[in-house]
N, C-alpha and C positions, 0 to 999 in steps of 0.2 A: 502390555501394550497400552500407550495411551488412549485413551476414549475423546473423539474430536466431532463427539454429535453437539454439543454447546457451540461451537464456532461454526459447525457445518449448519447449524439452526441459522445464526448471526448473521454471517455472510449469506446464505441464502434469502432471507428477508431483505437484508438491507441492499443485496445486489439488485432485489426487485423493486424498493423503492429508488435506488439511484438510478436502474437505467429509466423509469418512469419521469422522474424528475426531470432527469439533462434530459429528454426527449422531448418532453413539456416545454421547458425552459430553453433547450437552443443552445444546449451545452456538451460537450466534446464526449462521449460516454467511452469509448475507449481507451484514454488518455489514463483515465481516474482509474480505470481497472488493473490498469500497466503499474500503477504508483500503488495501488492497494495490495497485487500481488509483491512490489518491490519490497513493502513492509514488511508482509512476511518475513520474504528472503534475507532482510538486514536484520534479523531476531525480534520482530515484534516490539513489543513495550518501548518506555522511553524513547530508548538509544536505537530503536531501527527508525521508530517516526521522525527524529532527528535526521536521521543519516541520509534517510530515503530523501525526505525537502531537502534538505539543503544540499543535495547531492544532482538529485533530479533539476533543481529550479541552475544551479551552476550552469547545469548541461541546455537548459534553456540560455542561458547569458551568452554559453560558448558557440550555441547555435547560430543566435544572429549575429554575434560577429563574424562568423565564416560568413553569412550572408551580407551581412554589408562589405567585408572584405573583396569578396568577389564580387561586388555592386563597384566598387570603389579603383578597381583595378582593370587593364585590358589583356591581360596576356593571355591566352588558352592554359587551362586546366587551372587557375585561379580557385575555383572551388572545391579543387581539388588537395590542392594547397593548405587551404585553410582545412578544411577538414581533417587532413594531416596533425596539423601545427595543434588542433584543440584538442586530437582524440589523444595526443601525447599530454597534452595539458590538463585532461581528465583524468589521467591515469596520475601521474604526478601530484595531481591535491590531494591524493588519499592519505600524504603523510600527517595530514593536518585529519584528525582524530570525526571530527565534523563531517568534514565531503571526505570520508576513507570509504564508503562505497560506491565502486568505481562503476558498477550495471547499473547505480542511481542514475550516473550524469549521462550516462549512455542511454539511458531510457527519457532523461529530458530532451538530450537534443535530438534523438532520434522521432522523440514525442513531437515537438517543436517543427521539424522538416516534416513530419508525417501529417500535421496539422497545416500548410502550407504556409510556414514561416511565421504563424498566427501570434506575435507574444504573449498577448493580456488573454485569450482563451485556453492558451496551453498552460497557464501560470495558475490559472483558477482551477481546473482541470487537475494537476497536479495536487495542488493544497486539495481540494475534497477529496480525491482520492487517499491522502495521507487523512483526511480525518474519518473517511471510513473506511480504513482502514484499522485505525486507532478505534472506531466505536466496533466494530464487528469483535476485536481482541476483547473489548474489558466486557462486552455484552456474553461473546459467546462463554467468558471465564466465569462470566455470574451465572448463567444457562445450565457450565457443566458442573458449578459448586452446587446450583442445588438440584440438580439430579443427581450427585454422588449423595450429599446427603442423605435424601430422600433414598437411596438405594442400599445404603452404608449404615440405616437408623437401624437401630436393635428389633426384633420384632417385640411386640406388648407381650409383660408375662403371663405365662397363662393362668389362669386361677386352679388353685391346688382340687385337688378332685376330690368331690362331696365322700363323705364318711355312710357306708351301706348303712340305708333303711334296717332300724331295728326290728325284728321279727317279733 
């Protein structure tokens, strides 16, 4: 079984420095948590931090287009519509290797309408979440290397035992 106290240490600190922050700062705190779990879920390292942005911030683009679409149009269920036309559109970019995870872009735009249509706080929002997300991984990996170490080290040998006192 793997051992996930290094990551569980990581993201425990750093969850308590960021919601600290964006609470200071006036910044979206659940948004980032959304995109930090989506790291995970897209395999960590490189290629999830990858996948998660540029997957996630899409879903922000496809968001306000649904909304300016239904701003722009008068028919009943227009946002309806659009909503339609982009979650198919979400789903379709995953051929392209970059936006192939498809709970990224569902998580932007649903991030995006959840923030009320907010672009530039959902955007920022999103990118810190993908970078701590990215810092909680390389921190908790260095946490659990050297506690394997340190647990994995030989013990010291012990010194050969003294020769009986001559009589």
């Amino acid at each position: 079984m793997k051992n996930y106290l290094g990551v569980a240490v990581s993201i425990g600190v750093l969850a308590g420095i960021w919601t600290q922050l964006s609470v200071t700062l006036g910044l979206v705190t659940w948004i980032a948590f959304v995109i930090w779990a989506g790291f995970y879920a897209a395999g960590a390292h490189r290629d999830g931090f990858v996948r998660v942005l540029a997957s996630a911030l899409s879903g922000v683009v496809y968001g306000w287009l649904a909304v300016w679409f239904a701003g722009a149009v008068t028919f009943p269920g227009a946002l309806a519509v659009a909503v339609a036309v982009i979650a198919a559109l979400m789903c379709l970019q995953a051929g392209w290797h970059v936006l192939s995870f498809i709970p990224g872009a569902f998580f932007g735009a649903a991030s995006f309408f959840g923030n009320g249509a907010a672009f530039w706080s959902t955007v920022l929002a999103i990118v810190l979440g993908g970078v701590f997300g990215w810092a909680s991984a390389v921190a908790g990996a260095r946490i659990q290397d050297a506690l394997t170490r340190r647990v994995s080290a030989p013990p010291p040998a012990a010194a050969p035992p003294s020769a009986p006192a001559a009589a």
